[in-house]
N, C-alpha and C positions, 0 to 999 in steps of 0.2 A: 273418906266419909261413906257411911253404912248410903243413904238415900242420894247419892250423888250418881248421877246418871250420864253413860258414857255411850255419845252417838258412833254409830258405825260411818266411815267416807260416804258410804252412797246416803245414811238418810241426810247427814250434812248438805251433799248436793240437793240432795231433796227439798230440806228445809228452805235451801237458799234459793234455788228458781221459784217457790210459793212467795218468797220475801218478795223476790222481783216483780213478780207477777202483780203483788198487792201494790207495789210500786209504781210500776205501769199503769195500774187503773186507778190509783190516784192524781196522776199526772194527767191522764185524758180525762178524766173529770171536768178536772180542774179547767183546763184547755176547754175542754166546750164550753164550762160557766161563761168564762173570759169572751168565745165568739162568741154564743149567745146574749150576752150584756154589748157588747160592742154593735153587732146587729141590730140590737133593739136601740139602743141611743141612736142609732144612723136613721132607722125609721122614725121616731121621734122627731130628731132634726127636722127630716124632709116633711115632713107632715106642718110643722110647725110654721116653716119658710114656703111651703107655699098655701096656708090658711092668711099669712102676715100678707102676698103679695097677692093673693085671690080679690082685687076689686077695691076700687074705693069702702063700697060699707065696710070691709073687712079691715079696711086703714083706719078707721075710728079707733077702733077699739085694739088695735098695735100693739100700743102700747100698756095694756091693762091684758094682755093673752097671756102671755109666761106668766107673773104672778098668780091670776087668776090659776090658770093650768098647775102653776105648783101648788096651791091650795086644794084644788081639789084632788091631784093626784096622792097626797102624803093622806088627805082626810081617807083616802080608801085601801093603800098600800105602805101605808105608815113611811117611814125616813129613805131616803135614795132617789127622794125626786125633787132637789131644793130646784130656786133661782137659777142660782147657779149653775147646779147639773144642767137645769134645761139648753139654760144660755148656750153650755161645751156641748151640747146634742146638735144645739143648731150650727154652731161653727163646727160638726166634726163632720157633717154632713154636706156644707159648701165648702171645704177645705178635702175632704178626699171623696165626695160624688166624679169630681173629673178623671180618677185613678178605676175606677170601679169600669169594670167593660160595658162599655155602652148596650148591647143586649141583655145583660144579665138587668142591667139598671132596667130600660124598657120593658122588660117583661115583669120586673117586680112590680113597678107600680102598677100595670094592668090589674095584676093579682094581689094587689093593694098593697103589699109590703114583699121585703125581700126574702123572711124566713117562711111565708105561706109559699112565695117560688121557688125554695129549696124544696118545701113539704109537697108541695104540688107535681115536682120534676120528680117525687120517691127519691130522693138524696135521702137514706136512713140516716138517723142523727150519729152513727157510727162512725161517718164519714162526713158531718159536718165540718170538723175544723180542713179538711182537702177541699172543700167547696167555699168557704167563706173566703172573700177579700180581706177580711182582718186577719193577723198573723201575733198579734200581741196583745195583752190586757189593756182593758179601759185607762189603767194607769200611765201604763207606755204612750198613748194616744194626748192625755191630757197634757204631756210635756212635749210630743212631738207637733202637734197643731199651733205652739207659739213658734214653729218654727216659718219665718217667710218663706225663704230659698226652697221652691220645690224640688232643687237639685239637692243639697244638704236632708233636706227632710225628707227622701227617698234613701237618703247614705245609711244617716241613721235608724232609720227600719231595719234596711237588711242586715246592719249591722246588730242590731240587738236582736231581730230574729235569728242567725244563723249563731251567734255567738251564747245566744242565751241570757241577756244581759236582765237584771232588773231592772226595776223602774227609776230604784236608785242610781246605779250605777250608771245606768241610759243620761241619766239628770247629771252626773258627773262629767260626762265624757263628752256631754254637751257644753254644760261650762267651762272646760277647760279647752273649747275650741279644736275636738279631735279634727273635723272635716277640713277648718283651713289649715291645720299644723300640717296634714296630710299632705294636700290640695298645694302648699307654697313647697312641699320638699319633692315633688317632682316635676317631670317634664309639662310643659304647659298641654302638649297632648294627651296625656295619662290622666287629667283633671275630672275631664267626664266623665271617665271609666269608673270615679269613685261613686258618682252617682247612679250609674246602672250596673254596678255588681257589687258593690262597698269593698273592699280593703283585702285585696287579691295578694298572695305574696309568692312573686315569683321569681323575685333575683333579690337580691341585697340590697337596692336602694329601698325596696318596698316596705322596708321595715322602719326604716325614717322620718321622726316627726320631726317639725321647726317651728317651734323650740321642743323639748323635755318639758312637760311641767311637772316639776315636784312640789307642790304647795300640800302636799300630805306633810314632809317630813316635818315641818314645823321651824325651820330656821330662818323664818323671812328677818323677823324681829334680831337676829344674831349681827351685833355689828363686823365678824370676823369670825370665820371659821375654819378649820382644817380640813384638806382634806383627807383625812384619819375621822375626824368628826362628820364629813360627808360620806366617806362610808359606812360609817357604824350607824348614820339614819340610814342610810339605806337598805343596813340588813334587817334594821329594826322592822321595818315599814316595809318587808321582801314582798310579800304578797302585792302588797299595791302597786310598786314597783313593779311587778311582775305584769301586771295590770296596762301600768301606763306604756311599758315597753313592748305590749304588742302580741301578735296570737306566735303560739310555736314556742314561747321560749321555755327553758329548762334552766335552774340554776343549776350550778354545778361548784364551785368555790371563789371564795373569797384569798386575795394575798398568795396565791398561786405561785408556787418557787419552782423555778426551774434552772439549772446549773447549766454553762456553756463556759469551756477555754479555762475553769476552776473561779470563774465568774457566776455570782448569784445575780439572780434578776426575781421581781415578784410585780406578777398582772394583778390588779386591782380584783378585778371581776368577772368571772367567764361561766358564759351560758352554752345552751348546747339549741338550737333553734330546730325543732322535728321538721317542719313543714319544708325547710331549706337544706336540711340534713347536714350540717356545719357547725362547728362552734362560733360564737361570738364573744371577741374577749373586748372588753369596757377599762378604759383609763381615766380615772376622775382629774378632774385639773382645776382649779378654782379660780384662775385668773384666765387672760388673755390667752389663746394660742399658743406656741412658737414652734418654729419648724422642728426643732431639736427635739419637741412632742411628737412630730409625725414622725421623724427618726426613728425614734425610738420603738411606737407602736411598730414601725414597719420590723422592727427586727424582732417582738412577740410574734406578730402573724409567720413570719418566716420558719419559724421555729414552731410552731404549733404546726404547720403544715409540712414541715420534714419532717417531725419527731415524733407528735400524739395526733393527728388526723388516720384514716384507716383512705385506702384507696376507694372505699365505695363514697365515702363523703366527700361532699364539697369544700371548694378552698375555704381555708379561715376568714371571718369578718371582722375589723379590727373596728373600735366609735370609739374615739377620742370623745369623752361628756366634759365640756367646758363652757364653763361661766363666758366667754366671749371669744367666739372663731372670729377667724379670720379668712373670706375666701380667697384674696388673694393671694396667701402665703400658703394657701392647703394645694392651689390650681399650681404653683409654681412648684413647691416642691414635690405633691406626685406622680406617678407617669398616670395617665389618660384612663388605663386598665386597671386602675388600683383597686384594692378591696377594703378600703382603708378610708372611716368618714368623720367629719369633724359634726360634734352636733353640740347646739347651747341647751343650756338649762337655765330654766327662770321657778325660783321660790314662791311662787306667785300663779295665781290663775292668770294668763295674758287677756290682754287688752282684745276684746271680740270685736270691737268695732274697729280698731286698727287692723286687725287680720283680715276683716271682711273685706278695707276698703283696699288693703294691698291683692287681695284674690283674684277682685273686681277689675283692679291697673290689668293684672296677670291675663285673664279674661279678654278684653277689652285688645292686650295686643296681641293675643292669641286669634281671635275674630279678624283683625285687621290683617294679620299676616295670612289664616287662609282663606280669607276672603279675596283678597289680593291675586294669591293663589290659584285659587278657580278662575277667577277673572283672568 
C-alpha cells in the first residue's frame, strides 16, 4: 500500500517505552486518587467519632450528625458523600486507627488532619502513595473492614496488595474462604505467618488449600459427572483455575502421554510452578480416594523426575484433586518424604462459619500446647 508506513526497530522501541511511560503515569494517578480518597474518609471518620463522643451536648444531637453532615456535604460537593459513605468513614477509621503508627497518628491530629502532616513534613505528592498507610482503593477497604479477624484481615491486605488483586476478585477470594483453606492445610505453627506476610511459597505444601473450591465451574447442580467432564470444566474456566490454584502456576498440558516398557500412560493435568521451579502434575478423581490412586500418581512423579525435569529444577509435585481423601489411607501408603498430596474439591463456595470455627479448635490447641510449652 502506497501510504502505508513502515517503522524502523529503534523507532518501535521508541514508540514502545513512550506507551510505557504513559502507562506508568496512569497507574500513579490513579494510585494517588485511591490514597488520597482513602485518606480523606480516614479524616472524616475520626472527626466524626470524636465530635459523636466530644460531651454530653454533643450526645444530643448523635444521632441527627451524619444525616445532617450528608445533607450538607452533597448540597456543596454534589454525590460521594451519602449515609452511608459516612457511616464506612467512621467504621474505617475505628477499624484501622489501631494499624496506623501511633506517631504518624499524633502528629496528624495536632496538624488537624493526616494529609496537612504529610503536606507539613514536605512529603511531595510524588511520593504520597510510599508515605500513606493505605495500600489499596476505597473499594478494597469497603469489603475488608466487614472483616472481624484482625489476623485474616491483615492476610487479605497484603495479599491483594502484593498480588494486585481487584476489588472483585479480593471479594471472591474472601468468599470462598482463602485464609481458612490456607490456615487448616498447614502446620498449626505456620498459621500466623499468614497473617504477618500472607501466602509465602516456599516448599510444596505451601501451595495447598482444604478444600479446592470450584463453584466457578458450574457443576454443583450435576447429579453425576465424569471425570472427562471435570476436566473439560476445568480447561474451559483455566484462568480461574489458574486463579484458585495459587501464585506461580503455568499451565502447560492437558491428557499428557507418556510411553514406559511400550506402556501408555496419560496425566490429567500438568503445570509448571515458577516460584517453586518444578512441575506440578494434577489427577482428577471424582470419588473417594484409594491407595491404588497414590500408586499410581507415585509412578507419574517418578517418571517426570527421571525423564522430563532438568537438573536445575525441583523434584516433581504430584495432587491427587478428589471429591473425598482419605488421610488415613494417604499417611499409610506414603513414605514421610513424599512429594505427593491428596486434596478435596467442593462445587460450592464452603461453609465460612464452619472453617472459622474448625481454625479456632486448630488455634485454641495450638495456644494450649505452646503455652504449656513455655511454662
Amino acid at each position: 500500500m502506497e501510504n502505508e508506513i513502515i517503522y524502523s526497530s529503534s523507532a518501535d522501541l521508541f514508540f514502545e517505552n513512550v506507551a510505557q511511560l504513559i502507562e506508568k503515569a496512569r497507574s500513579f494517578v490513579g494510585r494517588t486518587v485511591d490514597v488520597t480518597k482513602c485518606m480523606t474518609y480516614f479524616e472524616v471518620g475520626r472527626r466524626i467519632v470524636e465530635e459523636e463522643q466530644d460531651g454530653e451536648a454533643r450526645a444530643k444531637y448523635g444521632k441527627k450528625l451524619i444525616p445532617e453532615l450528608s445533607a450538607y456535604l452533597t448540597s456543596r460537593f454534589g454525590s460521594g458523600f451519602s449515609e452511608s459513605t459516612l457511616i464506612n468513614a467512621r467504621k474505617f477509621y475505628n477499624v484501622y486507627s489501631p494499624s496506623i503508627p501511633q506517631a504518624m497518628l499524633t502528629e496528624s491530629k495536632n496538624k488537624s488532619n493526616l494529609l496537612s502532616f504529610l503536606e507539613e513534613e514536605r512529603i511531595p505528592q510524588a511520593m504520597l502513595t510510599e508515605f500513606s498507610p493505605f495500600t489499596l482503593s476505597w473499594s478494597h477497604y469497603l469489603v475488608l473492614m466487614r472483616i472481624k479477624n484482625p489476623d485474616e484481615r491483615r492476610f487479605y491486605e497484603i495479599e491483594a496488595t502484593n498480588e494486585k488483586w481487584d476489588y472483585r476478585h479480593l471479594q471472591r477470594q474472601y468468599n470462598s474462604s482463602l485464609y481458612e483453606r490456607l490456615a487448616l492445610s498447614r502446620n498449626k505453627e505456620d498459621v500466623m505467618r499468614l497473617a504477618n506476610e500472607g501466602q509465602i511459597i516456599e516448599k510444596p505444601s505451601d501451595l495447598l488449600k482444604n478444600p479446592l473450591s470450584l463453584e466457578f465451574l458450574g457443576l454443583e447442580g450435576h447429579s453425576s459427572y465424569s471425570e472427562s467432564d471435570l476436566e473439560q470444566a476445568l480447561i474451559n474456566n483455566l484462568q480461574k483455575f489458574l486463579l484458585e490454584l495459587g501464585k506461580g502456576f503455568l499451565f502447560e498440558a492437558r491428557q499428557k502421554r507418556f510411553t514406559f516398557d511400550e506402556d501408555h500412560f496419560m496425566v490429567d493435568l500438568v503445570f509448571y510452578n515458577r516460584l517453586l521451579q518444578c512441575y506440578v502434575i494434577i489427577d482428577l478423581k471424582t470419588k473417594k480416594i484409594k491407595h491404588q490412586d497414590l500408586g499410581q500418581m507415585q509412578m507419574y512423579v517418578n517418571y517426570f523426575d527421571r525423564f522430563v525435569k532438568t537438573e536445575r529444577e525441583l523434584p516433581t509435585v504430584g495432587i491427587l484433586l478428589c471429591k473425598e481423601k482419605n488421610d488415613s489411607v494417604v499417611k499409610l501408603t506414603l513414605p514421610k518424604d513424599s512429594n505427593i498430596y491428596a486434596s478435596e474439591y467442593k462445587l460450592y463456595l464452603p461453609d465460612k462459619d464452619l472453617l472459622q470455627e474448625k481454625l479456632v479448635e486448630w488455634t485454641e490447641d495450638f495456644e494450649e500446647v505452646h503455652g504449656s510449652a513455655v511454662n
